[in-house]
Structures are given as structure tokens and as C-alpha cells.
N, C-alpha and C positions, 0 to 999 in steps of 0.2 A: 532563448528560453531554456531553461536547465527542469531537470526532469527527477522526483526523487521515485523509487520502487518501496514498497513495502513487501515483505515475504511473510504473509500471517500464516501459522501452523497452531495446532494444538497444545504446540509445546512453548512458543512465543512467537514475537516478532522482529523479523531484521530492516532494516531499514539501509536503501544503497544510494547510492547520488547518481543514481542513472536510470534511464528508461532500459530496460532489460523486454529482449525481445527472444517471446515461449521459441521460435523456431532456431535461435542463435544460441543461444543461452542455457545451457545443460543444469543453472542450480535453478530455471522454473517447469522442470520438465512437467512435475508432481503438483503443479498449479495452475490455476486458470484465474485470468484477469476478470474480476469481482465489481470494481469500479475502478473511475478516473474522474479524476475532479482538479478544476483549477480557482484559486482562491480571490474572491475580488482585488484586484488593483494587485495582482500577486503577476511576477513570471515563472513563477514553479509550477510544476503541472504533476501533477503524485497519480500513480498507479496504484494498485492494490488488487495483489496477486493473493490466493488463499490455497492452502492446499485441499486437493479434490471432497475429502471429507466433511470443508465445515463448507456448512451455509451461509448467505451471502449475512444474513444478521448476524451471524453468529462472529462471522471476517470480521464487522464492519463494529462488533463490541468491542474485542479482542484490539482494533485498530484505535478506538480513542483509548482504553486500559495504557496503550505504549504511549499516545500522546501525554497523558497524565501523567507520567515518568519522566518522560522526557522533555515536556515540553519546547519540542520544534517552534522555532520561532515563524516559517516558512508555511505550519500547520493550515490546510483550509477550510478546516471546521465541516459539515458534511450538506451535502445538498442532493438531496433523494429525489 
């Protein structure tokens, strides 16, 4: 299973091809893990790290906005 990270801030969003872990990983010091979600019939399994400031709605806009840009083909649409 391959794991992609999402880094939502106020200012945008990065996108990494790895599960990133807050206690290893010095660029999600300033984030806290929002959601995870894995996508039917998918082996991707996506994080979504936000920095402390926004809320988890506020992540989770910001997160489809980069998918509409980007459209990740791996994308797994949101399930609350």
C-alpha cells in the first residue's frame, strides 16, 4: 500500500508520496493530522495534515481547491 501526505496551510497545499510521521518528520511539526481516508478499490491511503490554525472544514476546502488543480488521479473523494 503506498501512502500520499497532504500539508494544508493558509497559504496552499503540498502534496508528498509518503506517509509522514508528526514525531519523525520536522516539516509536520506545525500540523496536526485532520483526516485519513482511503479510496474504494484504491491502495492509496492519503493523510491530511493542516496547519494548527485552520479548522478541520476549513483543511478539508482548501484540500479539494488542490484537487481541482490538480486532479490526482489516486484522489479519494471525502467520506465524513
Amino acid at each position: 500500500m503506498s501512502s500520499i501526505s497532504l500539508l494544508i496551510s493558509p497559504f496552499g497545499v503540498e502534496s508528498i508520496d509518503a506517509r509522514l510521521d508528526p514525531e519523525r518528520d520536522t516539516r509536520v511539526n506545525a500540523y496536526r493530522l485532520v483526516h485519513e481516508q482511503q479510496g474504494p478499490g484504491s491502495d492509496v491511503r492519503w493523510f491530511f495534515f493542516a496547519k494548527a490554525d485552520l479548522s478541520k472544514p476549513e483543511a478539508m476546502t482548501r484540500a479539494q481547491q488542490w484537487y481541482e488543480t490538480s486532479r490526482h488521479p489516486d484522489w479519494p473523494g471525502f467520506r465524513h
